[in-house]
C-alpha positions in Angstrom: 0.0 0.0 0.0 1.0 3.4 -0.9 1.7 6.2 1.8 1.6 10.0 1.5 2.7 12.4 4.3 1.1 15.4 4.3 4.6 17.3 4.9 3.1 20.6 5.9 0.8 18.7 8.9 4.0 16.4 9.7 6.5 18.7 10.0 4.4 20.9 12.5 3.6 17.8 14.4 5.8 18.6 17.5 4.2 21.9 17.4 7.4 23.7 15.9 7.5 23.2 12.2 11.0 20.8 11.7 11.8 18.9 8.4 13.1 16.8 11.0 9.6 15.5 11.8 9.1 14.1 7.9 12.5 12.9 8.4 11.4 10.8 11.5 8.2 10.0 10.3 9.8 8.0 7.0 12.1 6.7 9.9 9.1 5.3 11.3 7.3 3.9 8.3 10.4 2.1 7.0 10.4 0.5 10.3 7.5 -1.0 10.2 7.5 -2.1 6.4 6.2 0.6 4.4 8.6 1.9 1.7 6.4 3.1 -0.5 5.9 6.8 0.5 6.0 10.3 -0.7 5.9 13.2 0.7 3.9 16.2 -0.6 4.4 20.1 1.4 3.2 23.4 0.6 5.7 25.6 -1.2 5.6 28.1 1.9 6.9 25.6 4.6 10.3 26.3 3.2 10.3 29.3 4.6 8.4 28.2 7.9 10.8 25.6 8.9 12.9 25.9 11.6 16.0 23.5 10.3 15.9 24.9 6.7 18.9 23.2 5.3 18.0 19.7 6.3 14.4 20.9 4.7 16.5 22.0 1.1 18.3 18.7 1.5 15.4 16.7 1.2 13.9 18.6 -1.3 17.5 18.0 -3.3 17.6 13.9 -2.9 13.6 14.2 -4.2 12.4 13.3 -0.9 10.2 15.9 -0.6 7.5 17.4 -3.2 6.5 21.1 -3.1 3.4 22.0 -4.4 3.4 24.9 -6.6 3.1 28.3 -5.2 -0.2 29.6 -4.7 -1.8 25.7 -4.6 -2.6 24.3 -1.5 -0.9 20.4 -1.1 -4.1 19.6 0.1 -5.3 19.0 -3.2 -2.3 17.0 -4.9 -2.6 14.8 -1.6 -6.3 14.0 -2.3 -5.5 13.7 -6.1 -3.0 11.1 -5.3 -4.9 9.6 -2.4 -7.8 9.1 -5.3 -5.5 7.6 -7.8 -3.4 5.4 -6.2 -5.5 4.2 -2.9 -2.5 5.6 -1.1 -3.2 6.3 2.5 -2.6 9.8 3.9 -0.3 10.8 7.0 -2.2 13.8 8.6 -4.2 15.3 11.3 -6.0 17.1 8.6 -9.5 16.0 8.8 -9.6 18.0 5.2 -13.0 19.7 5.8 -12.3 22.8 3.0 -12.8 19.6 0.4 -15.7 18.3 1.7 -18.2 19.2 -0.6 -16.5 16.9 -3.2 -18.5 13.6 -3.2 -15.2 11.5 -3.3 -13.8 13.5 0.0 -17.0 13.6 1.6 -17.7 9.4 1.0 -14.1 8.0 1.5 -11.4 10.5 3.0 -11.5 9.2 6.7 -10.8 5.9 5.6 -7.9 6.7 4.2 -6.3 8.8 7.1 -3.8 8.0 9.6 -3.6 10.3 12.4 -0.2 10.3 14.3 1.2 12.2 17.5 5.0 13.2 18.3 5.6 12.6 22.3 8.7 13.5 23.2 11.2 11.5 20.6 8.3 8.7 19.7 6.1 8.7 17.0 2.2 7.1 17.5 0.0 6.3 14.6 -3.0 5.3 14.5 -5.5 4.8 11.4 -9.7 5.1 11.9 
């Protein structure tokens, strides 16, 4: 099964935004058998992050995908959720898309909420 962290969501996850978060979070899905993963962020969170060069440097290796300017990566992560019946790494509940029948019938089966507690990462799917 595929996997797509919302990057954006992820990296605020310990309440300071950190490319170190998405970093941990692949960590953590590796670990438990799921390679297939990619990560989609808003083009502003580049400039949010607190640890910007380790942010650039996954944008370099192609770890991370930046949405274009001026579109929200809320809507290439339900593209791709729709598409590939990839589940989504988020706390988003995505309520903005709700009025599109696809979001409205099937998005909550397809997210995984998770939680950063101190170093640890908790996941848990609905």
């Amino acid at each position: 099964m595929k996997y797509i962290i919302d990057g954006s969501n992820v990296a605020y996850g310990s309440g300071r935004p950190l490319a170190e978060n998405i970093s941990n979070m692949i960590k953590y899905l590796k670990k438990h058998g799921i390679n297939d993963i990619i990560v989609i962020c808003d083009a502003s969170l580049r400039h949010k992050v607190i640890d910007k060069d380790h942010f650039e440097n996954l944008v370099k290796l192609g770890i991370i995908n930046i949405a274009p300017a001026g579109v929200r990566a809320d809507e290439f992560i339900i593209d791709y959720a729709k598409m590939n019946n990839a589940m989504i790494i988020t706390n988003d509940r995505f309520n903005d898309f709700r009025n599109d029948p696809w979001v409205r019938e099937n998005i909550d089966n397809y997210l995984v909420q998770f939680m950063f507690i101190e170093r640890e990462i908790f996941i848990r799917k609905k």
